[in-house]
C-alpha positions in Angstrom: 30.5 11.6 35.9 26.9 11.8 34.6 23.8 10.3 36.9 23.4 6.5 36.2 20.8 5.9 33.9 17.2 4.7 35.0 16.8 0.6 35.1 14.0 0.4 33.4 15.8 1.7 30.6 18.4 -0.8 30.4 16.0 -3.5 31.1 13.5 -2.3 28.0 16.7 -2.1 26.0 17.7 -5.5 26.7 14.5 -6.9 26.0 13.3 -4.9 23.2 16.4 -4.1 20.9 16.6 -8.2 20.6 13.5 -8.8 19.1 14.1 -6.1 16.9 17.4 -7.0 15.9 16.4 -10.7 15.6 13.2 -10.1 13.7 13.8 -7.7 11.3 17.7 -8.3 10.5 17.8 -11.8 11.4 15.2 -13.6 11.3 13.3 -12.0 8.4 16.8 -12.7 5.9 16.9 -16.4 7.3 13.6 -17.0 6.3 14.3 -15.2 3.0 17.8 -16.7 1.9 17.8 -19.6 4.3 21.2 -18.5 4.4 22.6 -20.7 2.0 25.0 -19.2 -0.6 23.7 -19.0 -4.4 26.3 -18.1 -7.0 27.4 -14.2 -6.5 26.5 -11.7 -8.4 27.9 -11.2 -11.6 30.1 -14.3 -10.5 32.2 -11.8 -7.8 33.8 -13.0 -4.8 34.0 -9.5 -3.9 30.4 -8.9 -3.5 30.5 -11.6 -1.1 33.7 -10.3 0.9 31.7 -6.7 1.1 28.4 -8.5 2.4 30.6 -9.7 5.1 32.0 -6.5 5.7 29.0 -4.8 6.3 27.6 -7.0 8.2 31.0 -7.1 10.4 30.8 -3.6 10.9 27.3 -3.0 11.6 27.4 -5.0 14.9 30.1 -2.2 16.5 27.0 0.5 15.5 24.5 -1.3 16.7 26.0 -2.0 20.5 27.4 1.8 20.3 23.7 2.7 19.3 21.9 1.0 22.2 24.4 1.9 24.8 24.3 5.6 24.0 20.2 5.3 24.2 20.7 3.8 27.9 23.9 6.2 29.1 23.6 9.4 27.5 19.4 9.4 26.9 18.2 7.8 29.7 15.7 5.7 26.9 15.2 2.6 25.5 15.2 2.4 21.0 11.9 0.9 21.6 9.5 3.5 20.5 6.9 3.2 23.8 10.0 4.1 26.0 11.9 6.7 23.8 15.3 8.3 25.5 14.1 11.4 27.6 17.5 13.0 27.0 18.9 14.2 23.2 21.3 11.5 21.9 24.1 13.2 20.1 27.4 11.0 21.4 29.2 7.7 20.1 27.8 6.2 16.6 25.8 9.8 16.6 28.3 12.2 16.3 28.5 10.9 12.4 25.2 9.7 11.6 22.1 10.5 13.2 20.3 7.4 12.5 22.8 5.0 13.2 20.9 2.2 14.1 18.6 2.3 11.0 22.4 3.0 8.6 23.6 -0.1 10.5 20.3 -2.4 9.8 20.7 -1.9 6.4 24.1 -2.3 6.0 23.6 -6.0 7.8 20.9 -6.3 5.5 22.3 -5.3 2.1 25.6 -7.2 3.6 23.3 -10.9 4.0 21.8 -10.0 0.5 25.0 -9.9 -1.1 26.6 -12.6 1.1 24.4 -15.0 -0.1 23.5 -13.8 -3.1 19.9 -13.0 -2.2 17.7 -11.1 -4.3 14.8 -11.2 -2.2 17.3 -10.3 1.0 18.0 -7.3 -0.9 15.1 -6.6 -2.0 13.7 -6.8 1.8 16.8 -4.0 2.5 15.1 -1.7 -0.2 11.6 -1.8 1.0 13.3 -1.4 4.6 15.2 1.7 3.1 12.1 2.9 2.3 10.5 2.2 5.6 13.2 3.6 7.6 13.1 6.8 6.0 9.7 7.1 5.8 9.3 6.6 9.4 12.1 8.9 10.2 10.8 11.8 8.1 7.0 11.6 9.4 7.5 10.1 12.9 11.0 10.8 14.9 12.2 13.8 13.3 9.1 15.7 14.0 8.7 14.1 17.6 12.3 15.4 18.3 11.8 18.4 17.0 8.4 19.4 19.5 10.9 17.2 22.5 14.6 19.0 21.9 13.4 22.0 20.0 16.6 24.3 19.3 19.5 21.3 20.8 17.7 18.8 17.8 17.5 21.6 15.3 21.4 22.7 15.6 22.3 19.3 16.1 20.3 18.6 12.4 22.7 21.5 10.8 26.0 19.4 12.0 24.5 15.8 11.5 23.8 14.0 8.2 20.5 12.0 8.6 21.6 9.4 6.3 25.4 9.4 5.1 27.8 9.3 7.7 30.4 12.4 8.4 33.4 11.4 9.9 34.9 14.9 9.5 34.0 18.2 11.4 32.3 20.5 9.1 34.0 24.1 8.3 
């Protein structure tokens, strides 16, 4: 059994990983779409069935995401109080960014839910932001804080496009 992880870690996590949640994939698409349903795009149902899809499966992800921060890294996904352990467990075994894959898929999933273009236009620029912040911030912080463990796990781990396979 591993040692219990450090309160303060569960405590920032249940603190901070709510207003992220609720500002940027809650609240910012509310004030956006006021969640009311326009007409679909290009008139399809189906669009608004996979909007609810994603959305329903991004919740599993995120709760997956913030528990392996707390258990296996000992952190918080608040940047101030960043796991002190590497995270490579649950959601990450397929993805490593899973929060940020899961964020936009509620997002693009509200956009075509309610037939949003400025919900999924919001997604795009938070695609953008996501990656950009990934590529200039966390992957070279990890990189200097887990050295040859982050660099191995990289080789395994997609950064974007989840694996749900073993590679060869």
């Amino acid at each position: 059994m591993s040692e219990r992880p450090p309160s303060w870690a569960v405590l920032g996590t249940l603190v901070g990983a709510p207003l992220f949640i609720g500002a940027l994939i809650v609240y910012v698409p509310y004030v956006l779409s006021g969640w009311r349903f326009s007409p679909p795009f290009l008139g399809s149902q189906l669009l608004r069935w996979i909007g609810a899809t994603l959305i329903i499966f991004s919740v599993p992800v995120v709760i997956g995401f913030l528990v392996q921060f707390v258990r296996e890294g000992h952190g918080t996904p608040v940047p101030i109080a960043p796991p002190q352990r590497l995270v490579v467990g649950g959601p990450f075994r397929f993805v490593r960014n899973p929060s940020y894959v899961a964020a936009l898929a509620a997002l693009f999933g509200q956009g075509l839910l309610f037939g949003s273009i400025p919900v999924l236009v919001y997604a795009a620029m938070m695609a953008l932001a996501f990656h950009a912040f990934v590529v200039g911030y966390e992957e070279p912080t990890l990189r200097r804080k887990f050295g040859a463990g982050y660099e191995t796990y990289c080789r395994y781990v997609p950064r974007w496009v989840p694996r749900f396979r073993r590679p060869e």
